[in-house]
C-alpha positions, 0 to 999 in steps of 0.5 A: 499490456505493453511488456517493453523491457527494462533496458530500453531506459533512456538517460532522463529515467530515474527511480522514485520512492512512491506510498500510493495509499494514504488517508486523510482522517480529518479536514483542515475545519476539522470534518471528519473524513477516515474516521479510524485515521489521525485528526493531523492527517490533513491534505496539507500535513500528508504533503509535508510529511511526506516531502519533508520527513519521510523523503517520499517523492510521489504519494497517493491520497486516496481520500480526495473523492471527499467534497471537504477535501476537495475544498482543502486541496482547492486552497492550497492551490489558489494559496500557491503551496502546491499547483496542478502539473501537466502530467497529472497530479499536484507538486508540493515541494519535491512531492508529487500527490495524485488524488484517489478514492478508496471504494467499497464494492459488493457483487451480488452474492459475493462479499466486500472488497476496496479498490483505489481508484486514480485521477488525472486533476481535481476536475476529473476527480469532482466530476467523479464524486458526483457520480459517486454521490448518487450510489453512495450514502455518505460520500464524505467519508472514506472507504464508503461501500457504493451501491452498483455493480463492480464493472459498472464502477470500473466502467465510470473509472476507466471513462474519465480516463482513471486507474483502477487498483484492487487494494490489499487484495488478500487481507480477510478484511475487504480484500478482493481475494480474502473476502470477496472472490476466488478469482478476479475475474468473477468480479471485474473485466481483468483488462481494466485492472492497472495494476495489483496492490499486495497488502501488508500481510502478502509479498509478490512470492505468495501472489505468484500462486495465482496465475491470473496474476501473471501480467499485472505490476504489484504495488505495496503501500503502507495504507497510513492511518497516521502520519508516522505510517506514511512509507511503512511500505513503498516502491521504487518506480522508474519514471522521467518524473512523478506525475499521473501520466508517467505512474500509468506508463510505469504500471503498464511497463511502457517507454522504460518506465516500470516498477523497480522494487516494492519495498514491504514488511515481511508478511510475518509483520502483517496483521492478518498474515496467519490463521487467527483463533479469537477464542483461545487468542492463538495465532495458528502458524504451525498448522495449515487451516484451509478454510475458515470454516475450519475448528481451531485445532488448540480449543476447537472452536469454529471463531478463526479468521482465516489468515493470508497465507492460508487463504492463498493456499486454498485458492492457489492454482500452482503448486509453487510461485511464478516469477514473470521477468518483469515483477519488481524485485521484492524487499523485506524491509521493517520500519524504523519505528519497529526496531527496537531502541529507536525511540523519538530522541533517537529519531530525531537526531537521525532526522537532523543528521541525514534530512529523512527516513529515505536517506537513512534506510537507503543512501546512508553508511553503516559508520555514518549511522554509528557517528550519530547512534552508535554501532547497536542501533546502527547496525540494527537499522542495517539489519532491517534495511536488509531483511534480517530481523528474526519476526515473531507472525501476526494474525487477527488484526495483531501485527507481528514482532522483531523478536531479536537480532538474527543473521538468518531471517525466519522462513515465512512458510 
């Protein structure tokens, strides 16, 4: 991989705000696609979200593996709403969106895991979606388990010149680490691998207890199972522009462009952050569970989910976390519709005053804020642009709380 450094950056580079992991629960006719996700988040309601509300200049839709959704984004081609770039992926006014596929695999042995895969334009991605469909029992839906060796899979990707990301890669539920392996390399060839997506309930600090990690760029992303999810976590990238070609070269930190900044829930808020006891309903975030074999120590009942943070604990080969120079800097940053006394009414007047979520939580005053809403919700949208909300901890499929206001953000350990 190709280290440049991020000073070598020419004048026609910028950062651009990018969620790369958005599903689309229904088509435009109404067939379903994630079938957990929101009947409105369409191919063509995703790009106006994106672009009109939330100020997102590049999206990942990773549930265009889907021949319904194919068809979708083949109208809004020949209508003339988006068109196909040079560089890769499809312009929607000032949004760019590559097309992907969320993908379960299983090794022999081993548990399930997802992985987000990326292509370059639709024909690439068609001719994807017929290979998928011979291993694959319900190739429409999202997220469908395929019935062949993971580096068979990567193989197929990396031959129609695709990316290969491992998704929320700690979560107990379909995570490459928490579910499936205790190592990457048991699953796949680590020189195939893109880059790295954290997931909700992990940061680039806890990662760092895993050194194969070490040279992968991370990515967090808000996996939108509606519309109003759509950039509850992001990234900032340097690139000339959104494209597929210059995603790649930011991942593999070439000619300048790079991940600048991951901008991410505090692992607290994650719903699988902590050790959860679904017996006593108690989330275990004072004592250390190691596995989750492990008897809860409140009820002793052997029903936990091992949570996140314990889970890297467990399988760590350092003893405290490794910062490689070029990992993106880490934000902690609670989304507006956490805090509280943000309501709709409130939401949108915002919205009129300063055009979308982006330009609120980034290029707008504390006195601009408090000239709309006043200084309590200004100051609070302040707080948690900045990371400090004290949090109460999630676990078992529970996300966690803004508890209060606090100057001093609670320790994640």
């Amino acid at each position: 991989m190709d280290t440049t450094s991020h000073q070598e950056v020419t004048a026609d580079l910028r950062e651009y705000y990018c969620d790369m992991h958005i599903h689309i629960g229904r088509t435009q006719s109404g067939q379903a696609v994630k079938i957990s996700g929101s009947k409105n988040l369409t191919f063509e309601n995703i790009a106006k979200e994106a672009a009109e509300r939330k100020g997102i200049e590049m999206i990942g839709i990773i549930d265009c593996h889907s021949p319904s959704v194919q068809d979708d984004i083949r109208a809004c081609l020949d209508e003339g709403l988006m068109k196909e770039l040079d560089g890769g992926g499809i312009a929607y006014q000032n949004t760019v969106i590559l097309m992907g596929s969320e993908i379960e695999i299983k090794g022999t042995g081993k548990g399930a895991a997802h992985v987000l895969a990326f292509f370059r334009d639709l024909d690439t991605i068609q001719d994807f979606t017929k290979w998928m469909s011979r291993y694959m029992k319900n190739v429409q839906l999202s997220s469908q388990r395929i019935y062949v060796e993971p580096r068979e899979l990567q193989q197929e990707i990396l031959v129609r010149d695709g990316i290969l990301i491992p998704a929320h890669v700690f979560t107990p539920h379909k995570g490459l680490y928490g579910s499936m392996a205790d190592r990457m390399s048991e699953v796949f060839d680590l020189n195939g691998i893109a880059a790295i997506e954290l997931g909700l309930s992990a940061d680039s600090s806890m990662a760092g207890y895993i050194s194969e990690m070490d040279n992968y760029s991370f990515l967090t992303n808000s996996d939108a199972h509606s519309l109003g999810k759509i950039g509850r976590e992001y990234n900032s990238i340097q690139m000339a522009s959104p494209s597929f070609d210059e995603f790649r070269k930011a991942l593999a930190r070439q000619d300048g462009r790079y991940v600048a900044a991951n901008y991410g829930l505090n692992p607290l808020l994650g719903k699988y952050h902590r050790t959860y006891c679904s017996n006593c309903n108690s989330i275990l975030d004072e004592v250390m569970i190691v596995s989750s074999k492990d008897r809860c120590p409140l009820c002793g009942s052997l029903k936990t989910v091992q949570g996140v943070f314990d889970r890297i604990m467990s399988i760590a080969d350092r003893e405290e976390p490794y910062y490689p120079s070029h990992r993106p800097s880490y934000h902690y940053q609670v989304p507006l519709e956490f805090i509280p006394g943000l309501g709709k009414a409130v939401m949108s007047k915002l919205l009129a005053a300063f055009g979308t979520e982006m330009a609120i939580l980034h290029r707008t005053s504390t006195a601009d804020l408090a000239s709309v809403v006043g200084e309590g919700i200004a100051n609070r949208i302040v707080e948690a642009r900045n990371g400090i909300l004290e949090l109460s901890s999630g676990g078992g499929g529970t996300y966690g709380k803004v508890v209060r206001d606090s100057k001093t953000m609670k320790s994640i350990r």
